[in-house]
C-alpha positions, 0 to 999 in steps of 0.5 A: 905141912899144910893140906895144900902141901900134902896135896902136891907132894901126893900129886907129884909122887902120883906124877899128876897134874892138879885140878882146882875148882872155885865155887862161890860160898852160898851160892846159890844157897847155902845149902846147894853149895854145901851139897856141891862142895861135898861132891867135888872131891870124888868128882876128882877136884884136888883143891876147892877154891871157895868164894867169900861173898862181896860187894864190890868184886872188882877182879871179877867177871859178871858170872862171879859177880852175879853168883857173890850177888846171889849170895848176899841176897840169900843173907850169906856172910863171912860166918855163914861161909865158914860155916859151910866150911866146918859142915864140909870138914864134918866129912872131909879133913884132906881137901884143901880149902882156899878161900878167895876174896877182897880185904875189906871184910877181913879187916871189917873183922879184925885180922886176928880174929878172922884168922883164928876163925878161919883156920879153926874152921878148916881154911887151908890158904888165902887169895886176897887179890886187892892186897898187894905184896907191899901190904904184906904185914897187913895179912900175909904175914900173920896168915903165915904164922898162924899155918895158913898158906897166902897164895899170891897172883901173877899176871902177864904183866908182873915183869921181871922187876916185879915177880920176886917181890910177888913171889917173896912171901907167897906159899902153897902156890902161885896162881898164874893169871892166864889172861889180862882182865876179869874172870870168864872175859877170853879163853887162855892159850897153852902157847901163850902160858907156857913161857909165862910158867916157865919164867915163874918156875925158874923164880920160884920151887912153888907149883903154878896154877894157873886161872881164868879162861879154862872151860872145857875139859880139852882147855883143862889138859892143854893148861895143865900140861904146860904148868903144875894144874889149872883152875876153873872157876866160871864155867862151874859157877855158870852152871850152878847159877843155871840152876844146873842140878847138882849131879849135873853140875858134879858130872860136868866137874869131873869131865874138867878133872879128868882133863886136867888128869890126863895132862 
């Protein structure tokens, strides 16, 4: 059982929602990010989602870019971010870490070092949202056996034919994408996510979470009430690219967690 496992059963066994977060690794800094990482558990964060810099974020909205851009301008790169990685498990061995990014710098590393580094370091799943199911022996599958959850994307447009090949190697959960588009482009819409989720469901004993377009504690409590959590990524990001202190930045986190909560 991986920490994201572990993590829902204790959810539901508590009969709560899951509130995730994303932060992008070293952003603005390293350590900022590592300052921020370290606060969003107590702030009621159950899953850190952590952003692997790049230069071609293509799934990305510019709020996440320009955050991915900061980084590499301050010399962040996959060691560093796993470096901020093991300086939080220095503190922390529950909190599951997903990291989030494109397959290009993976690959550039070799997938059976990246893989053996990122789980000596303490990363419990991988989104890599330009490999798509038919790649799967690229990276899903090796992430799988070395006790790595590959968590995979479904969009409103992954129709009926496509969904169970999404879903046939996915673990630790599916990541519902609210909205077609980039990341922080509209705002998601309980109305319009709860048939998604319930399709998904119906497909899958995994939980759904669902992303994009979630920005204020009412829009966390609306999403996760209809589905197994909800994520936040760009409001937060907005915030510490603001240069938001971190304990503003933390406080404004848990008034998203305490949304999600209460769902």
């Amino acid at each position: 059982m991986t920490r994201i496992d572990a993590t829902f059963a204790r959810l539901r066994a508590e009969g709560k929602k899951a509130f995730v977060s994303y932060i992008m690794g070293g952003d603005p800094d390293a350590e900022t990010s590592l300052a921020v990482m370290q606060g969003l558990p107590a702030a009621g964060v159950d899953i850190i989602e952590l952003g692997l810099p790049f230069t071609d974020p293509m799934a990305d909205g510019p709020t996440i870019q320009l955050a991915g851009q900061r980084a590499l301008d301050k010399g962040m790169t996959m060691d560093a971010v796993l470096g901020v990685v093991r300086a939080f498990r220095a503190g922390d061995q529950t909190t599951p870490i997903v990291l989030m990014g494109y397959y290009n710098p993976i690959y550039s590393r070799g997938v059976d070092r990246f893989l053996s580094e990122a789980k000596e370091a303490g990363i419990d799943g991988l989104i890599i949202v330009d490999l798509p199911p038919e790649e799967d022996d690229e990276l899903c599958i090796p992430a799988q056996k070395a006790g790595i959850n590959f968590i995979r994307l479904a969009t409103p447009t992954t129709d009926a034919k496509r969904l169970p090949t999404v879903l046939q190697n996915t673990s630790g959960f599916v990541y519902y994408v609210s909205i077609t588009g980039i990341t922080g482009a509209a705002a998601a819409q309980a109305t319009d996510v709860a048939p998604e989720v319930a399709r998904i469901k119906a497909a899958t004993d995994l939980p759904v979470i669902v992303g994009f377009g979630i920005n204020t504690p009412d829009s966390a409590r609306a999403i996760a009430s209809v589905a197994d959590g909800c994520v936040v990524g760009s409001a937060i990001v907005k915030d510490i690219g603001s240069g938001m202190p971190v304990a503003q930045v933390l406080a404004k986190v848990a008034a998203l967690a305490a949304g999600a909560h209460s769902a």
